[in-house]
DSSP file (Angstrom, degrees, kcal/mol; ACC not computed):
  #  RESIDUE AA STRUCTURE BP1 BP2  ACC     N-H-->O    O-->H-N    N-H-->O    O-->H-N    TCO  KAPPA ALPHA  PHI   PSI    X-CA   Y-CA   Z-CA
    1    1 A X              0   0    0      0, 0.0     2,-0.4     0, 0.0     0, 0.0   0.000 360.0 360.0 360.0 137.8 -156.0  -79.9   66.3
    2    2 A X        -     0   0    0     13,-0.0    12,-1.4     2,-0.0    13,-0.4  -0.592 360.0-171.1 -81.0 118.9 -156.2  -82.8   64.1
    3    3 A X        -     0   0    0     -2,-0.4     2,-0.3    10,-0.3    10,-0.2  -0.974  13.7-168.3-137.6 154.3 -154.0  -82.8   60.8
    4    4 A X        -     0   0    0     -2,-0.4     8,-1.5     9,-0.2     2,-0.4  -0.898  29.2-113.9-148.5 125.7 -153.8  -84.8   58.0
    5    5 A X  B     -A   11   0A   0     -2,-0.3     6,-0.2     6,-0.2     5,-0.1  -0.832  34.6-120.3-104.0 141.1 -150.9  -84.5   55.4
    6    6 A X        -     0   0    0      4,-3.6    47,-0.1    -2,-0.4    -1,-0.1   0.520  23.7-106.9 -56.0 172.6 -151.8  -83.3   51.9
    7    7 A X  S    S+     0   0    0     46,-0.5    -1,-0.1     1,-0.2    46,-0.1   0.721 122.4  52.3 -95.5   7.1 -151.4  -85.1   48.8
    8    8 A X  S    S-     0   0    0      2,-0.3    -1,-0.2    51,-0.1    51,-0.1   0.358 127.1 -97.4 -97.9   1.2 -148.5  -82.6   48.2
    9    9 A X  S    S+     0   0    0      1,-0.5     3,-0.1    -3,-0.1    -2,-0.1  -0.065  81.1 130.0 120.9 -41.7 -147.0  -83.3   51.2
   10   10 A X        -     0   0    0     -5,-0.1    -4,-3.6     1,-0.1    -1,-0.5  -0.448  60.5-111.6 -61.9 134.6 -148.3  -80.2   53.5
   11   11 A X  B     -A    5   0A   0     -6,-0.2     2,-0.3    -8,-0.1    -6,-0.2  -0.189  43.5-172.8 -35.1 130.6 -149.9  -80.6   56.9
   12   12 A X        -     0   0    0     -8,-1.5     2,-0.2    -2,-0.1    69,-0.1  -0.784  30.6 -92.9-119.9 171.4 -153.2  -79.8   56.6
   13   13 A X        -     0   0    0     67,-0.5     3,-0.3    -2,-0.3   -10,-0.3  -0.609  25.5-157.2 -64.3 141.6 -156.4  -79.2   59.1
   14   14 A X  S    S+     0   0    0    -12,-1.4     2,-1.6    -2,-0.2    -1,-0.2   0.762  90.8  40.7-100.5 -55.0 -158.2  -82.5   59.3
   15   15 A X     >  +     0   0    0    -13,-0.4     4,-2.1     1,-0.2    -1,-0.2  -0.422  60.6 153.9 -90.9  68.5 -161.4  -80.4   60.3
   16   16 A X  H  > S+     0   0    0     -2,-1.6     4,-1.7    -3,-0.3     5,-0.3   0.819  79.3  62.4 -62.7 -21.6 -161.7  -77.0   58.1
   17   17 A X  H  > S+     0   0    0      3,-0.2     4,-2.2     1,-0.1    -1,-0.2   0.998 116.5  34.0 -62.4 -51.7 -165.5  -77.0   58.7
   18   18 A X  H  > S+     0   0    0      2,-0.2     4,-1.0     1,-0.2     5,-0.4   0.885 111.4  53.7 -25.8 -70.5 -164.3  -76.7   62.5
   19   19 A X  H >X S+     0   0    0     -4,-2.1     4,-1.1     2,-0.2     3,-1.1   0.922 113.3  54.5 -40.2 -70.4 -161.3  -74.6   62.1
   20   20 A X  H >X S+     0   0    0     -4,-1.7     4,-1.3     1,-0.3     3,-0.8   0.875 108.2  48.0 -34.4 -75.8 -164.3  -71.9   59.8
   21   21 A X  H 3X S+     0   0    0     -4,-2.2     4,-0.9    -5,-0.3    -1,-0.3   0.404 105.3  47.4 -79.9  10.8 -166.5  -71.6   62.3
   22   22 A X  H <X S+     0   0    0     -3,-1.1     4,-1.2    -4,-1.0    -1,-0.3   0.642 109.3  58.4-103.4 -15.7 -164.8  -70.8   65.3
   23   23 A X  H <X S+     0   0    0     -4,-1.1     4,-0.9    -3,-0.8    -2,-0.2   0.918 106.6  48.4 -56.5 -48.0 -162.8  -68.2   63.6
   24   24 A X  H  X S+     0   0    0     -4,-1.3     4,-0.8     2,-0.2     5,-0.2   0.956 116.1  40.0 -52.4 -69.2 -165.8  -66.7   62.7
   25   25 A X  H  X>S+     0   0    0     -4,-0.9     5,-1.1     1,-0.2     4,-1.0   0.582 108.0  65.1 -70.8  -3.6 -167.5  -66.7   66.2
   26   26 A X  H  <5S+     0   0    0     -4,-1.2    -1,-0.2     3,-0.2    -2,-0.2   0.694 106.8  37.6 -79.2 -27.3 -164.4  -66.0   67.5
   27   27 A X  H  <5S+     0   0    0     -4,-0.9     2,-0.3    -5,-0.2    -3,-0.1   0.524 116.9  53.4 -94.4-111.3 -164.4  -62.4   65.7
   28   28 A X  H  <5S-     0   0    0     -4,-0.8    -2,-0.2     1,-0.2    -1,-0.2   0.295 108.1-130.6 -24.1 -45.2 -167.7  -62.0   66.3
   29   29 A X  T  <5S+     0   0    0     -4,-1.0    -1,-0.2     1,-0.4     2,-0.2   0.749  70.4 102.3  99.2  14.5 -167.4  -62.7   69.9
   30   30 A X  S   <S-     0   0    0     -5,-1.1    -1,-0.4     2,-0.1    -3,-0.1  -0.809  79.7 -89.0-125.0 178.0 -170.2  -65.3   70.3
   31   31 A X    >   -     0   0    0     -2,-0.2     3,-1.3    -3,-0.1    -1,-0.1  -0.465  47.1-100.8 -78.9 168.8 -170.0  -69.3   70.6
   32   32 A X  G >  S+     0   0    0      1,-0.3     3,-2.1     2,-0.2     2,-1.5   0.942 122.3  56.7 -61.7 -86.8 -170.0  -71.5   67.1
   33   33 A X  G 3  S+     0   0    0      1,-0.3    -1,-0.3     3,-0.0    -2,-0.1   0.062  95.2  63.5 -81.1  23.9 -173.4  -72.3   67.5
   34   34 A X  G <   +     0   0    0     -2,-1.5    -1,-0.3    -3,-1.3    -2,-0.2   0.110  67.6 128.7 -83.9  -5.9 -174.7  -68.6   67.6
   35   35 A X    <   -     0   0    0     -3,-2.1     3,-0.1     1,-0.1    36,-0.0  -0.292  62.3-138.9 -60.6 160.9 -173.7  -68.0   64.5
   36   36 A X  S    S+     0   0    0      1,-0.1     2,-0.5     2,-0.0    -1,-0.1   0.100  85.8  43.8-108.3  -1.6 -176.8  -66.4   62.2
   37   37 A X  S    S-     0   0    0     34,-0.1     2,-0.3    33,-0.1     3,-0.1  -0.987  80.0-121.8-152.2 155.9 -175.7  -68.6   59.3
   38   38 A X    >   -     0   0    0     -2,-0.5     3,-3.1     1,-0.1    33,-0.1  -0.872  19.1-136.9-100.4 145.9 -174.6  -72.2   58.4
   39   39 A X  G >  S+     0   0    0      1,-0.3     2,-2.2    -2,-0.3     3,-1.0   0.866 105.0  55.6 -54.4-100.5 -171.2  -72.7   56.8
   40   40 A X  G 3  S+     0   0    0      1,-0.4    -1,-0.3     2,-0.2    -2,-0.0   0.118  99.2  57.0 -73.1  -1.6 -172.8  -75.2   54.5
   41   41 A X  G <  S+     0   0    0     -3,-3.1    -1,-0.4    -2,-2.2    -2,-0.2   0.231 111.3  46.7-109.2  30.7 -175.5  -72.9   53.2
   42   42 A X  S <  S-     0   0    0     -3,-1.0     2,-0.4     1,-0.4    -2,-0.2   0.544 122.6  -0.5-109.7 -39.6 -172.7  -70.5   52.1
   43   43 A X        -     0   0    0     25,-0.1     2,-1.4    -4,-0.0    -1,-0.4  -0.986  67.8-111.0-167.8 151.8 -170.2  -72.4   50.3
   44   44 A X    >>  -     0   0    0     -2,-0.4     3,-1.4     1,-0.2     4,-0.9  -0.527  34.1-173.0 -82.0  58.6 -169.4  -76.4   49.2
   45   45 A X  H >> S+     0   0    0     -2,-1.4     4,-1.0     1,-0.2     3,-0.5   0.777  79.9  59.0 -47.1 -20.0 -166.4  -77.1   51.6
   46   46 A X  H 3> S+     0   0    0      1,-0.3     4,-1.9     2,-0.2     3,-0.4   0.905 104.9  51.1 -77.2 -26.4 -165.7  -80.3   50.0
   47   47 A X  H <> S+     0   0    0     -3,-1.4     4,-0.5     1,-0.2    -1,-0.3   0.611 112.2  45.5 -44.4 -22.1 -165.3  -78.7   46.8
   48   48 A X  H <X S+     0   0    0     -4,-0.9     4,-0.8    -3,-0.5    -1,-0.2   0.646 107.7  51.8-118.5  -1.3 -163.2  -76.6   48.0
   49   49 A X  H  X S+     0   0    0     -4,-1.0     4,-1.9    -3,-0.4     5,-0.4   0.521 113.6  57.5 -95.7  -7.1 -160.9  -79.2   50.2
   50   50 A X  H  X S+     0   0    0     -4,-1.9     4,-2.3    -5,-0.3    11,-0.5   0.908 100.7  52.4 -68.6 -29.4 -160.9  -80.9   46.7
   51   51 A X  H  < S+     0   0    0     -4,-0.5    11,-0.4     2,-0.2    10,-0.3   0.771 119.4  28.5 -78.2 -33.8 -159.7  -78.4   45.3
   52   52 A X  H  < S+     0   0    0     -4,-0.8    -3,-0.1     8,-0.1    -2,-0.1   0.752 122.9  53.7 -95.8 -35.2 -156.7  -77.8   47.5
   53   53 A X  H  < S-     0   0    0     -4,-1.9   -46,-0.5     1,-0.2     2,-0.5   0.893  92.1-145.3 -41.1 -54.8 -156.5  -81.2   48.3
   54   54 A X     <  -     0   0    0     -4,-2.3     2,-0.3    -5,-0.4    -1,-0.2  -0.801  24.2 -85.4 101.8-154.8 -156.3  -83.1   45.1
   55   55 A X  S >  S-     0   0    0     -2,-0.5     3,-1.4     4,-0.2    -5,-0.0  -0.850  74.4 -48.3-146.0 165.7 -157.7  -86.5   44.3
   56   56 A X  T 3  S+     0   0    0     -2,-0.3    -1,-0.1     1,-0.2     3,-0.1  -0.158 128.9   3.3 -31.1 135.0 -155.8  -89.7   45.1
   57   57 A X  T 3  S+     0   0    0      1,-0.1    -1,-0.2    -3,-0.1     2,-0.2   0.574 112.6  99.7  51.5  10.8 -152.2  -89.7   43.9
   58   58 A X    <   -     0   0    0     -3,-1.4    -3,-0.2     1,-0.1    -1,-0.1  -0.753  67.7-130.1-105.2 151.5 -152.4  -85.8   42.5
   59   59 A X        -     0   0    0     -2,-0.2     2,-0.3     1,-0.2    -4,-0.2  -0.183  55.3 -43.7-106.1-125.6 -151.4  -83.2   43.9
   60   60 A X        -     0   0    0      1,-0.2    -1,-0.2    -6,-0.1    -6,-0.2  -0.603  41.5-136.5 -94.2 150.8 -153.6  -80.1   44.3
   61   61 A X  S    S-     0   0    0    -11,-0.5     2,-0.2    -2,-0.3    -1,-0.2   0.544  81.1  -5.1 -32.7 -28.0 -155.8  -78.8   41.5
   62   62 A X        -     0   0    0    -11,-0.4     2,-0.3   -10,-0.1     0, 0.0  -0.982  62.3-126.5-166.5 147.6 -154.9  -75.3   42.1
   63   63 A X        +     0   0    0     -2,-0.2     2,-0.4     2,-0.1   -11,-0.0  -0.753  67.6  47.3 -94.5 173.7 -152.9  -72.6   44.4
   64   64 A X  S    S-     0   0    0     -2,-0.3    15,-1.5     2,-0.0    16,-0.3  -0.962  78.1 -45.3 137.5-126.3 -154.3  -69.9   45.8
   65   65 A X  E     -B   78   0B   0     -2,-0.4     2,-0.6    13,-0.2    13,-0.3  -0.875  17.6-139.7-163.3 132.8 -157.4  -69.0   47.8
   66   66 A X  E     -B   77   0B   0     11,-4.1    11,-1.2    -2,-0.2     2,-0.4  -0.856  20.4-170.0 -73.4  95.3 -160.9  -69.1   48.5
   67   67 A X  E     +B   76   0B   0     -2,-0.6     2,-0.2     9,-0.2     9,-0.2  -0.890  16.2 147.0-112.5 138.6 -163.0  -66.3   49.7
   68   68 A X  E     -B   75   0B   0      7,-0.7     7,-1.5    -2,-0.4     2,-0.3  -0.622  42.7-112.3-148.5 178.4 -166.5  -66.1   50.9
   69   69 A X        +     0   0    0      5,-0.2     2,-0.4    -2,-0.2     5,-0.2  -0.988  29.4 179.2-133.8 132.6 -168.6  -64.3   53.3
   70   70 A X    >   -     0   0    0     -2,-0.3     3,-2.0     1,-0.2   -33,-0.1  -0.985  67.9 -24.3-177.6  93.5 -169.9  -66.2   56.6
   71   71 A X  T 3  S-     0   0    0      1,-0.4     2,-2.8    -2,-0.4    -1,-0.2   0.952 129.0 -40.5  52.5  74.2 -172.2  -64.1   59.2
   72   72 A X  T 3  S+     0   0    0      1,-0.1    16,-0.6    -3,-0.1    -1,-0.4  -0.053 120.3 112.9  62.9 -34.1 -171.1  -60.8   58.5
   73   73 A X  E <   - C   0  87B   0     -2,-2.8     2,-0.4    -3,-2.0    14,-0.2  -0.089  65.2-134.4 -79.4 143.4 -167.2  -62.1   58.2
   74   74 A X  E     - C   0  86B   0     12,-3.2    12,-1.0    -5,-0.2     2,-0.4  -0.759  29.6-159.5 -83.8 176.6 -165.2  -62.1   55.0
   75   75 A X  E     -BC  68  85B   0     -7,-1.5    -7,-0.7    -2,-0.4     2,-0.4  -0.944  12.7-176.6-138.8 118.6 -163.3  -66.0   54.9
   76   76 A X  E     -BC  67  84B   0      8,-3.3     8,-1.1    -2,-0.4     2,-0.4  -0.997   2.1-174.5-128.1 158.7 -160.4  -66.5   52.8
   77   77 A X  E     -BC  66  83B   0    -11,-1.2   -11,-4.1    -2,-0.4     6,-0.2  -0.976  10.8-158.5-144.2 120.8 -159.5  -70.0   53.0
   78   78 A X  E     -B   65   0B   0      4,-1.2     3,-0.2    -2,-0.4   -13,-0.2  -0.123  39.8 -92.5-111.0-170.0 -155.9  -70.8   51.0
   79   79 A X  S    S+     0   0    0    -15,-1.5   -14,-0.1     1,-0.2   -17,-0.0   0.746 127.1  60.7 -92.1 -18.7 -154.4  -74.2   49.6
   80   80 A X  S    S-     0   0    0    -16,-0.3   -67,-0.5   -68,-0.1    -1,-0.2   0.856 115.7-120.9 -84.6 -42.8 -152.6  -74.7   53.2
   81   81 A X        +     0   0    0      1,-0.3     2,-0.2    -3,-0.2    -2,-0.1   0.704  61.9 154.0 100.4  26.7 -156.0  -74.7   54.5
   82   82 A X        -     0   0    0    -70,-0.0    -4,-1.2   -63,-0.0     2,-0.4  -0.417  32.1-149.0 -81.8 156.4 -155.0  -71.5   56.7
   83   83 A X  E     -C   77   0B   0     -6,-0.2     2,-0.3    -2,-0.2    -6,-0.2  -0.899  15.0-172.9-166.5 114.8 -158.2  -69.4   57.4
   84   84 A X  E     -C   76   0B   0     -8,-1.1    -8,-3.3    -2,-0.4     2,-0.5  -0.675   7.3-167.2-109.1 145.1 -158.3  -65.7   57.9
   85   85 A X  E     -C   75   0B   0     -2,-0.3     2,-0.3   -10,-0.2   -10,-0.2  -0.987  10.0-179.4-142.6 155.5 -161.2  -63.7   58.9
   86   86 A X  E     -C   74   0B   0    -12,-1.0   -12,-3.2    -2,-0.5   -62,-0.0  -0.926  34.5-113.2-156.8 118.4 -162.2  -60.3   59.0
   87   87 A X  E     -C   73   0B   0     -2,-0.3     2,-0.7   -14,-0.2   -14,-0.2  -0.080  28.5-142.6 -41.3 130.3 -165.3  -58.5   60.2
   88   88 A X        -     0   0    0    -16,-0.6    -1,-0.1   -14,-0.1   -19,-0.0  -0.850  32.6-114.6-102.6 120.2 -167.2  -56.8   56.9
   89   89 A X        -     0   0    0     -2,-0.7     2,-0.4     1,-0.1     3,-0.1  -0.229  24.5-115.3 -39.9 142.9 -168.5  -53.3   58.3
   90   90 A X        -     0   0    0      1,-0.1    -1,-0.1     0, 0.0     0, 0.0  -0.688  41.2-101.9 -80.8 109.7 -172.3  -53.0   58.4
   91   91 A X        -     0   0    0     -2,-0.4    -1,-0.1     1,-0.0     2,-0.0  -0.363  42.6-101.5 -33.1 155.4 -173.3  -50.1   55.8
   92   92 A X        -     0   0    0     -3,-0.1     2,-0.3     0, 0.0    -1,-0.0  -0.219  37.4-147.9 -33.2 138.5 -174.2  -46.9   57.6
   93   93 A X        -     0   0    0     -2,-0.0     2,-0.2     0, 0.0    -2,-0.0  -0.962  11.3-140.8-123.7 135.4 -178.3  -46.4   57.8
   94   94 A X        -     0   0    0     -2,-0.3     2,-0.1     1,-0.1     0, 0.0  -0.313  17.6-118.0 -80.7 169.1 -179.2  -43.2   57.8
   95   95 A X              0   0    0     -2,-0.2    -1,-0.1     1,-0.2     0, 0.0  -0.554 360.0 360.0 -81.0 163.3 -182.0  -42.2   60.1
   96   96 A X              0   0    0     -2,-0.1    -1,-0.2     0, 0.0    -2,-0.0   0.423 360.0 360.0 -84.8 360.0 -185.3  -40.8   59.2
């Protein structure tokens, strides 16, 4: 896996778009490109590696974490650029 160190000094993921979507299909249980949605029409990852990143000679904007929802999965994605996923249960339907 490709890493990159931060402008606070942590290793980071060089590829979080990557990293996101095999996590994803990985819970799901199908390949990356079977997913039913694209990363990039859910949420502005460069915003959000700005955010943890920083800008030249800063360090990052913010701790914490980012969470979003990505083919049925919840995402949280944290200032380390660690990325948890978890199926979100389908509501119930009842039957006629």
């Amino acid at each position: 896996m490709n890493q990159m160190e931060g402008n606070d000094g942590a290793m980071v993921d060089e590829d979080l778009d990557w990293k996101i979507v095999s996590a994803v299909a990985e819970e799901k249980g199908v390949e990356p490109l079977e997913l039913d949605e694209r990363l990039y029409d859910v949420v502005d990852l460069d915003a959000v590696k700005e955010l943890f990143v920083g800008m030249p000679n800063r360090a990052a904007l913010v701790e914490g974490h980012v969470t979003f929802t990505l083919a049925g999965c919840e995402v949280v994605v944290d200032q380390g650029w660690n990325v948890d996923v978890t199926a979100v249960p389908s509501p119930n339907v009842a039957a006629d």
